[in-house]
C-alpha positions in Angstrom: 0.0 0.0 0.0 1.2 3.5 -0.8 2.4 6.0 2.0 0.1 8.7 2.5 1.5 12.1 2.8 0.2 15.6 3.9 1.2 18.7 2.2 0.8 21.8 3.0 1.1 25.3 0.7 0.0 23.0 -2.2 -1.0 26.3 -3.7 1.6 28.2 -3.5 5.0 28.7 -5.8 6.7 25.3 -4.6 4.0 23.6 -4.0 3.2 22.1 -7.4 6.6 21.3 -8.0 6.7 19.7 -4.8 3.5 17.8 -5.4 5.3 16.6 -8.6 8.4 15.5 -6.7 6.1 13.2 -3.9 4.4 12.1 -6.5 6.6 10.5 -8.9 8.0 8.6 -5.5 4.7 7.0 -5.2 3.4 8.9 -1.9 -0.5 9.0 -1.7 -1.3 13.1 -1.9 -3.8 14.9 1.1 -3.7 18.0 0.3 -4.6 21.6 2.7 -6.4 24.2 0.2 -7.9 27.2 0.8 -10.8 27.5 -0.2 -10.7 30.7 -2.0 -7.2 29.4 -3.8 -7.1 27.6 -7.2 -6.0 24.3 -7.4 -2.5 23.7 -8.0 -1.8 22.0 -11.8 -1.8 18.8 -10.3 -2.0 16.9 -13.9 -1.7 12.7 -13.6 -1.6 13.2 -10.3 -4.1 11.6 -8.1 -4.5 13.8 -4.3 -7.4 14.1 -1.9 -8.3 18.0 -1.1 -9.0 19.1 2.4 -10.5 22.2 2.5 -8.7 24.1 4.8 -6.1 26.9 6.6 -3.4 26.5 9.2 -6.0 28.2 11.2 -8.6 25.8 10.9 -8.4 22.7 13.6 -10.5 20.2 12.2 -9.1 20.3 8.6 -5.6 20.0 9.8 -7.1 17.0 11.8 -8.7 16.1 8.8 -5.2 16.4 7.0 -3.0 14.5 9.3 -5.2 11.8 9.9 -3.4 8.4 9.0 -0.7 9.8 6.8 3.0 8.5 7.2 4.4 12.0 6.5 4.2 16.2 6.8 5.8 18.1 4.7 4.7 22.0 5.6 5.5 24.0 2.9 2.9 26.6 3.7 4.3 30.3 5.0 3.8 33.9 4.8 6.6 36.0 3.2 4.6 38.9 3.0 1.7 40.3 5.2 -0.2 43.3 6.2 0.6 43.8 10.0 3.6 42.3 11.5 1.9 39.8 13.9 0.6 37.8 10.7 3.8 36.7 9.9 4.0 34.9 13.5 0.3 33.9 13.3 0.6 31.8 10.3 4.2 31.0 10.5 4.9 30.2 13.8 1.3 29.6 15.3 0.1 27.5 12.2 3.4 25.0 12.6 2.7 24.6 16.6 -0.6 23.6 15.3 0.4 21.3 12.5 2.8 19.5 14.7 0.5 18.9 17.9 -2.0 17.6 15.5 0.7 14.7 14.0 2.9 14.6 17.4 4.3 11.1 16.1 4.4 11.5 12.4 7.6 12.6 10.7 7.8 16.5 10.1 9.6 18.5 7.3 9.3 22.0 7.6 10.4 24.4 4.7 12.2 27.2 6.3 14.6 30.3 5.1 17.8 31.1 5.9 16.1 34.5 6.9 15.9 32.5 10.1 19.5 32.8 10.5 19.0 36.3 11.2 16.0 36.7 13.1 16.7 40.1 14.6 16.5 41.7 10.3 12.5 41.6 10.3 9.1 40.0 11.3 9.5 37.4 8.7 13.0 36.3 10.0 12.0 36.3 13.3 8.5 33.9 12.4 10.8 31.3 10.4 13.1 31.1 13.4 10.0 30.9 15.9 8.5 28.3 13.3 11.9 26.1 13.6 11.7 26.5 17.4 8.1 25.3 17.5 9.7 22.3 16.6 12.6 21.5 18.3 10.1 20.6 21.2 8.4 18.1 19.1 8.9 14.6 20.4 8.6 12.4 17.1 10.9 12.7 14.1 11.6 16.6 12.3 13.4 18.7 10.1 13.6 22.0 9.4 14.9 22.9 5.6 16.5 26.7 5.1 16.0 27.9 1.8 18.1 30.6 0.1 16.2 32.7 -2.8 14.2 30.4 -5.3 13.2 30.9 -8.2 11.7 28.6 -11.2 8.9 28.7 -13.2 5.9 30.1 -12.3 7.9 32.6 -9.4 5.9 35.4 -9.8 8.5 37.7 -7.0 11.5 37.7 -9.2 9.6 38.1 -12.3 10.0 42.1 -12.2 14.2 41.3 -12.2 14.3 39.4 -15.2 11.5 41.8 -16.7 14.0 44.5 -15.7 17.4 42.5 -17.3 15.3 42.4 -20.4 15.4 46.0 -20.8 19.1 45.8 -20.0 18.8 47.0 -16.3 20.3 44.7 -13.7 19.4 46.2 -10.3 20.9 45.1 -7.1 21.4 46.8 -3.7 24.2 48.9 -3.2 25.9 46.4 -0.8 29.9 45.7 -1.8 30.6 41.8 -1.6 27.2 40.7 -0.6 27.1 37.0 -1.5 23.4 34.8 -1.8 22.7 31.6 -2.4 20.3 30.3 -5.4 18.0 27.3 -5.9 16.1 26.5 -8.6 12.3 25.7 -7.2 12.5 21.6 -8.9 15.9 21.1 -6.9 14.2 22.6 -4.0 11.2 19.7 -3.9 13.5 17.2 -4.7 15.2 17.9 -1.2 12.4 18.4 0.4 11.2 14.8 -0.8 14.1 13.4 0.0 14.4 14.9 3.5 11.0 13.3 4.6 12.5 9.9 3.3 15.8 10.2 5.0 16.5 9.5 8.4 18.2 11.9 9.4 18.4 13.7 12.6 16.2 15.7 13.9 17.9 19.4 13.4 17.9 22.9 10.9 19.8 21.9 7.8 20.6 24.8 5.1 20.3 23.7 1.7 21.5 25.4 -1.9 22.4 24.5 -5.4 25.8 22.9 -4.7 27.7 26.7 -5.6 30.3 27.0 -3.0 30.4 30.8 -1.8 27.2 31.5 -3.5 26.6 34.1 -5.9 27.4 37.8 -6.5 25.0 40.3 -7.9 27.3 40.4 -10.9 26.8 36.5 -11.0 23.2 37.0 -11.1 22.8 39.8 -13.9 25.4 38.1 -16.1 23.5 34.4 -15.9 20.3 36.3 -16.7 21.5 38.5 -19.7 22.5 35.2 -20.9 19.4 33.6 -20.7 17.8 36.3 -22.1 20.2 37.5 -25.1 20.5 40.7 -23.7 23.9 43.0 -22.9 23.1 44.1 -19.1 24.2 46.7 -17.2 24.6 46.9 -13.1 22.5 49.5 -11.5 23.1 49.8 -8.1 20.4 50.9 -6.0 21.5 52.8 -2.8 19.7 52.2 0.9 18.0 55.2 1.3 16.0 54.9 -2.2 15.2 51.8 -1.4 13.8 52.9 2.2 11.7 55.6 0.4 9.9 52.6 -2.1 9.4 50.5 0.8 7.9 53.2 3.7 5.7 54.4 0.3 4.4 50.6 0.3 3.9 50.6 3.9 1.7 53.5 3.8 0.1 52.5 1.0 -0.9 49.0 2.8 -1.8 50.7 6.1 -4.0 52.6 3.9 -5.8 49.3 2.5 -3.7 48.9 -0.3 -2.1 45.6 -2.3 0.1 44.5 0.3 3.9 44.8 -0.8 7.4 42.0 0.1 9.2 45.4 -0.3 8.5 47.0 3.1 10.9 48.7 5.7 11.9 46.0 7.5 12.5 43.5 4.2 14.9 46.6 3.4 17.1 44.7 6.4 17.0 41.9 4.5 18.0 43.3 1.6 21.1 45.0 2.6 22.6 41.9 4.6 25.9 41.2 3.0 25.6 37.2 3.0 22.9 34.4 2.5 25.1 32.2 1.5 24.7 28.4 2.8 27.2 28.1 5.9 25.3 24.6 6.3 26.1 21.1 3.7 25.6 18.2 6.4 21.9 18.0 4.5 23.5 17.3 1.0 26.1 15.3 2.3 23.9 13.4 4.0 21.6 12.6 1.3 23.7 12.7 -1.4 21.5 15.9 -2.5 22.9 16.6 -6.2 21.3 20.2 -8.2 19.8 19.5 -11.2 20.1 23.2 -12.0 23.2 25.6 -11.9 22.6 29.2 -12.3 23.0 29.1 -15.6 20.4 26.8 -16.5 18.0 27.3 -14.0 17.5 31.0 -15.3 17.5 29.2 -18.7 14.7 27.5 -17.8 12.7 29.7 -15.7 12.9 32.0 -19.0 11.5 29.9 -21.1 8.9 29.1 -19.4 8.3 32.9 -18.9 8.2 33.0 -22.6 6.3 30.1 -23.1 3.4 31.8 -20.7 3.8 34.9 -22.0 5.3 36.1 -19.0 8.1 38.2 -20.3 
């Protein structure tokens, strides 16, 4: 009989991808979906839908009833008012986890949780991990660097930007990041729920020792794109002025923003590299994608949907 696994943030940019990734190992799909989100593509793929928020007690009992496995993808990176980042983040994974006390755990994290003290958002991954490190049945927690793939709708506005020749970045000398192309992502987090390993906060990254400059970044994408690009280096204090204009604008009831004041700390910290590689080594984790072709790919598929 098939293992039955419970996903949540089915809906969101990893989640298909991730959905793809379970099921091509033959796990048995329950799904959490809002009820006012579309259903992921989730073609020749058979998963049972429970209706649902990580707010909503019954339908995470519902969702965890039975199954072999969590994986909790589901998280806020952007919100209205601070507290909502620890509300879903760090109050919906205390709830998850006392619902499935004895079932195996994978939580997708960031490595903003390396630096909790940069913003709300930081602060709610870090609580998130924390909520967990009291569980007593099996966990992992899985930081993330940037991703990006198809159907990433936050770093669409770069690569829109590269096409016109523009390459902005913050005015930060030597920062350094880490990449990951959104199908390497799923594949670790599918293989983290089927490794034993111990329970603990493992980093994880395309395999690109030191990461990438902002230089890197621009040059892989005008590349991709066929375009000659230029640097543009943003400084701080512009990007302050953008980001309090969006926070006024969502105290005011508008569109909420990622680019507020305190993702501007974020932004302006020098390195999100991986420090971490006991998770690759581990599972013998191998990228599919290098910068190179992951931007290759994510800008097809841009073009393909008419995108970009």
């Amino acid at each position: 009989m098939a293992k039955r696994i419970a996903v949540t943030g089915a809906t969101g940019f990893v989640g298909p991808h991730l959905v793809a990734a379970l099921a091509r190992r033959g796990w048995t799909l329950r799904l959490l979906v809002r009820r006012w989100s579309p259903l992921p593509s989730l073609a020749a793929v058979d998963a049972e839908i429970v209706w649902g928020d990580l707010a909503d007690e019954a339908a995470l009992r519902q969702l965890v009833a039975g199954v072999d496995g969590v994986v909790h993808a589901a998280g806020l990176i952007k919100a209205r008012r601070e507290q909502d980042f620890f509300t879903v983040n760090r109050d919906g994974t205390a709830r998850l986890s006392a619902l499935a006390p004895d079932v195996p755990l994978v939580l997708l994290s960031s490595l903003a949780a390396r630096e909790p003290q940069l913003s709300p958002y930081a602060a709610s991954k870090r609580a998130a991990e924390q909520v967990l490190a009291e569980r007593a049945g099996r966990w992992i927690a899985l930081r993330a660097p940037a991703v990006y793939g198809p159907g990433d709708r936050e770093t669409l506005t770069y690569f829109r930007s590269v096409a016109r020749g523009i390459a902005p970045q913050p005015a930060i000398p030597g920062a350094r990041l880490a990449l990951i192309h959104v199908a390497d992502l799923a594949e670790a987090l599918a293989m983290a729920l089927e490794q034993p390993l111990p329970a603990a906060v493992y980093e994880v990254d395309d395999g690109r020792d030191g990461g990438y400059s902002y230089a890197d970044m621009a040059r892989a994408a005008g590349l991709a794109l066929g375009r000659r690009e230029r640097l543009f280096r943003i400084p701080r204090m512009l990007i302050e002025v953008i980001a309090r204009a969006h926070g006024i604008g969502q105290a005011l009831g508008g569109p909420v923003q990622i680019l507020t004041p305190n993702k501007v700390n974020e932004l302006f910290h020098p390195d999100w590299t991986a420090h971490d590689h006991r998770f690759a080594a581990a599972v013998r984790f191998s990228p599919r994608y290098d910068l190179g072709a992951g931007f290759r790919d994510t800008i097809l598929w841009y073009r393909a949907h008419k995108w970009l």
